[in-house]
C-alpha positions as CSV (number, residue, x, y, z in Angstrom):
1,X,111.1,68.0,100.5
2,X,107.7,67.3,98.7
3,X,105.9,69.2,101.0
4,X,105.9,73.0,100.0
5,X,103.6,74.0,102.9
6,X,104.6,74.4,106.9
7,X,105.0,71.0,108.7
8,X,102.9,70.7,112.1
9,X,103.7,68.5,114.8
10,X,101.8,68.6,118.4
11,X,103.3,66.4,121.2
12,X,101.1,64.5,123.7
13,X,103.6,64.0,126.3
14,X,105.7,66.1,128.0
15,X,108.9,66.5,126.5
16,X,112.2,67.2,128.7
17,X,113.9,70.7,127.8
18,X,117.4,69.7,127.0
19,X,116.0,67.0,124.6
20,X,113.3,69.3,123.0
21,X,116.3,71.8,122.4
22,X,118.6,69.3,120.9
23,X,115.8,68.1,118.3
24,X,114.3,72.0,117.8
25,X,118.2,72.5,116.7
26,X,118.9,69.4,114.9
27,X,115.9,70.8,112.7
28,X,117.1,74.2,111.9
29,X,120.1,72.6,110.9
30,X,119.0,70.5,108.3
31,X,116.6,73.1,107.0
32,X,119.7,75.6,106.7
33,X,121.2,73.1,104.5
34,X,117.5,72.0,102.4
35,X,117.4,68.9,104.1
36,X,114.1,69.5,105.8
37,X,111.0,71.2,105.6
38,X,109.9,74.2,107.7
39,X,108.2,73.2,110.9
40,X,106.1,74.1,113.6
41,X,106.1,71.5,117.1
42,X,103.5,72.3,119.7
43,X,104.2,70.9,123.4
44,X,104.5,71.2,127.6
45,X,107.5,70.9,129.5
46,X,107.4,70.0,133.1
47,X,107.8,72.8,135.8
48,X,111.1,74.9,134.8
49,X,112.8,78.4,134.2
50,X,115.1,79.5,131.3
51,X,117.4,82.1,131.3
52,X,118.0,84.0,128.0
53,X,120.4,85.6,126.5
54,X,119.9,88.8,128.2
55,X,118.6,87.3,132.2
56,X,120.2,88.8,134.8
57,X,120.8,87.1,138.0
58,X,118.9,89.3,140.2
59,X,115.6,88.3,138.3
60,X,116.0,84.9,139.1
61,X,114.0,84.9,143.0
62,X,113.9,80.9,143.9
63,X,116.7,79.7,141.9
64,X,116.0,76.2,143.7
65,X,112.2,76.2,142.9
66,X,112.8,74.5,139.3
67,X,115.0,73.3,137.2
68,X,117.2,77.2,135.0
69,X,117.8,76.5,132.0
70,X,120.4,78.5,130.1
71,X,118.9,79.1,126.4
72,X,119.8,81.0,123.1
73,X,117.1,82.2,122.6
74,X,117.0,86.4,123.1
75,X,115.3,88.0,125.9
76,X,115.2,87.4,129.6
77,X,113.9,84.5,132.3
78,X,111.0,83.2,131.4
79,X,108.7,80.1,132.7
80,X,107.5,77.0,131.0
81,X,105.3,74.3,132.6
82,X,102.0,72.4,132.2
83,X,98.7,74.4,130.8
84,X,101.6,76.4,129.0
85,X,101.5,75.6,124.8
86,X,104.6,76.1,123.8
87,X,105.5,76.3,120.0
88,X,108.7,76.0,118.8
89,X,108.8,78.0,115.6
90,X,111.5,76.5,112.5
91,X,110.6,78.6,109.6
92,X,113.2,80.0,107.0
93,X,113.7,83.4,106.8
94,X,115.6,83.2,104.1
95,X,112.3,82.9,101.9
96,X,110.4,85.4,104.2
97,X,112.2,88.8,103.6
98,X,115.2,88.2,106.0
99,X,113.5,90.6,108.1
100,X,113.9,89.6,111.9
101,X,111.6,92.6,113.3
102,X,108.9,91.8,111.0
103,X,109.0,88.3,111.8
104,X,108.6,89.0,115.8
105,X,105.6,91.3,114.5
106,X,104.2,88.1,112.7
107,X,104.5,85.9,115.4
108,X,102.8,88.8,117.5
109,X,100.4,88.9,115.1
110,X,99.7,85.3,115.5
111,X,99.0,85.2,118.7
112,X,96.9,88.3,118.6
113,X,94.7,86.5,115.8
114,X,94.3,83.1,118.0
115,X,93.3,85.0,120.8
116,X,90.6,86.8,118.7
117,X,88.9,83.1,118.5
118,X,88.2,83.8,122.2
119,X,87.1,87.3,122.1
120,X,90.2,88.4,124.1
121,X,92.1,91.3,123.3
122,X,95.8,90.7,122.6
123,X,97.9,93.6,122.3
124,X,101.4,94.7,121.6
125,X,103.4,97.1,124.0
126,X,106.5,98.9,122.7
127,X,109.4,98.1,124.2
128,X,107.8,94.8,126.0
129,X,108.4,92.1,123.6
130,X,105.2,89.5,123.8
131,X,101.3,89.9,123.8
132,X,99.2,91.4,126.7
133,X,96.3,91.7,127.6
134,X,95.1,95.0,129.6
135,X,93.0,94.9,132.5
136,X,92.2,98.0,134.0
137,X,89.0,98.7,136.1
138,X,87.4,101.9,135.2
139,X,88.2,104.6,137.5
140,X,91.5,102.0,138.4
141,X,95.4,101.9,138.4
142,X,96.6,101.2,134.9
143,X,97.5,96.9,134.8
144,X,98.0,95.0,132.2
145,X,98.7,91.3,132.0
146,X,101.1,89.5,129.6
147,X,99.2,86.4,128.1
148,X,101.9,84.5,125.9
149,X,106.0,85.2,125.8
150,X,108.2,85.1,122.5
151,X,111.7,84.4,122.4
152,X,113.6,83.5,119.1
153,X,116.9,83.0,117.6
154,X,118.1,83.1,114.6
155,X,121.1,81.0,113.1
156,X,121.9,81.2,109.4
157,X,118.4,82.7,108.8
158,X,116.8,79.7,110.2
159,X,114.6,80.5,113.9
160,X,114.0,78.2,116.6
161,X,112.8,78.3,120.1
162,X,109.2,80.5,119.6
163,X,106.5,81.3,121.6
164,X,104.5,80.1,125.0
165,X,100.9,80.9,125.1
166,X,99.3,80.8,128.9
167,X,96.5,78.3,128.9
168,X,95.9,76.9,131.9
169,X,99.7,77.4,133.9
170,X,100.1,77.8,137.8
171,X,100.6,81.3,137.6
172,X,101.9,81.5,141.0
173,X,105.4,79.7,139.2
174,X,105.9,82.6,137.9
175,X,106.6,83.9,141.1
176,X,110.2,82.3,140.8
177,X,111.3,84.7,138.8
178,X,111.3,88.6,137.2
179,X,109.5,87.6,134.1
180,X,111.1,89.0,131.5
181,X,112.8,91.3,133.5
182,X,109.8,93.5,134.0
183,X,109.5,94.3,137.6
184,X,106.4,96.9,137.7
185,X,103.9,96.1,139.9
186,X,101.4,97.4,137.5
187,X,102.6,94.2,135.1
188,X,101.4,90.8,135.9
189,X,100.6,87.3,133.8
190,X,97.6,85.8,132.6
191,X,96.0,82.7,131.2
192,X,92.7,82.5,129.4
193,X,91.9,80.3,132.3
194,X,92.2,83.0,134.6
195,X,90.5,85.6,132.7
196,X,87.5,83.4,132.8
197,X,87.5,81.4,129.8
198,X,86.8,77.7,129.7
199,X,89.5,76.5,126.9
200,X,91.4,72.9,126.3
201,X,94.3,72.8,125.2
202,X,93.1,71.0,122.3
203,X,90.8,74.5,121.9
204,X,93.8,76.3,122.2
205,X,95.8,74.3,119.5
206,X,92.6,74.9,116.8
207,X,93.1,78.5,117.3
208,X,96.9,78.2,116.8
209,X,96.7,76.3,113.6
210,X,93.6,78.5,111.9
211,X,95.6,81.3,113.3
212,X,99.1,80.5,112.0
213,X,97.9,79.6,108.6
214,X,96.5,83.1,108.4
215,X,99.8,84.7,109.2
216,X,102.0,82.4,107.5
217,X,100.2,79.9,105.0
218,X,99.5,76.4,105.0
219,X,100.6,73.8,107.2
220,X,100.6,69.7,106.8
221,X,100.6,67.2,109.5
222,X,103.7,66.0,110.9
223,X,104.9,63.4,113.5
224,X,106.9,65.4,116.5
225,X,110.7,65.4,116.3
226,X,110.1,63.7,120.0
């Protein structure tokens, strides 16, 4: 590679899940073996759930709403669909420390600083894996929202799969589903759409990419794998 910094690669169309897998993996498989550079590819699926590593069947509620998914990536069912950026996250660990709970913390951390570009307060919840967002009313029950899922894997130091930030989703496809396995009713989802904020997608992706480069260093343009 003769690129030291962090490719970046947004997709315009919607790419299918199984394909977007195939290439996310194709990718961490020739950077394990130094035949690629790092990379980070923003995109929407269609409509769909994914099941990870740790889903149990009882937290999927309308199995024939969407297309499941079964996924490496850790955690539990999760949603992906349009207003959703999604970025798959190919970064080498192996120069980073090797240090898989600091690099969940990072990719907390990124999300917490892109949503600082809108003034809204991502925060991390122990034992909850993600970013949320907490919306109690004074005098109110406690609720909190979650705003943007992360789910990763690692294979021979090398992630893939990443994070999904809610932009502008149908939040009522969650309703498919336990997201994330977290079934208190005091726990819900959000989108900075639906907490009142006007942003694009192409807003969105600015924040990412100032965001990112702040957390993890600089990126280069990239064509997407798809």
């Amino acid at each position: 590679m003769t690129d030291a910094t962090i490719g970046w690669a947004v997709s315009e169309a919607r790419i299918p899940y199984p394909d977007a897998v195939a290439a996310m993996e194709a990718r961490a498989e020739a950077i394990a073996k130094g035949e690629a550079g790092e990379l980070i590819w923003l995109l929407e699926h269609d409509p769909l759930y994914t099941a990870g590593t740790s889903a149990k069947p009882e937290d999927l509620q309308d199995p024939e709403r969407f297309d499941v998914h079964k996924t490496g990536r850790g955690g539990e069912y999760t949603y992906h669909g349009p207003g959703q950026r999604v970025a798959y996250v190919m970064l080498d660990l192996r120069t980073r420390g090797r240090d898989a709970r600091k690099f969940v913390r990072d990719l907390e951390q990124w999300i917490i600083t892109t949503l600082d570009s809108f003034n809204v307060a991502g925060e991390r919840r122990c034992g909850r894996v993600g970013v949320w967002v907490d919306r109690t009313q004074p005098g109110g029950p406690e609720r909190e929202d979650k705003i943007a899922a992360i789910g990763i894997r690692l294979r021979r130091w090398v992630s893939f799969h990443g994070i999904a930030l809610n932009v502008e989703p149908d939040l009522s496809h969650f309703g498919g589903i336990t997201p994330c396995g977290i079934s208190d009713p005091r726990y819900g989802v959000t989108s900075l759409v639906d907490l009142g904020l006007p942003v694009t997608m192409e807003d969105a992706d600015l924040a990412l990419k100032r965001a990112f480069e702040d957390v993890f260093g600089a990126t280069h343009r990239e064509e997407p794998p798809l």
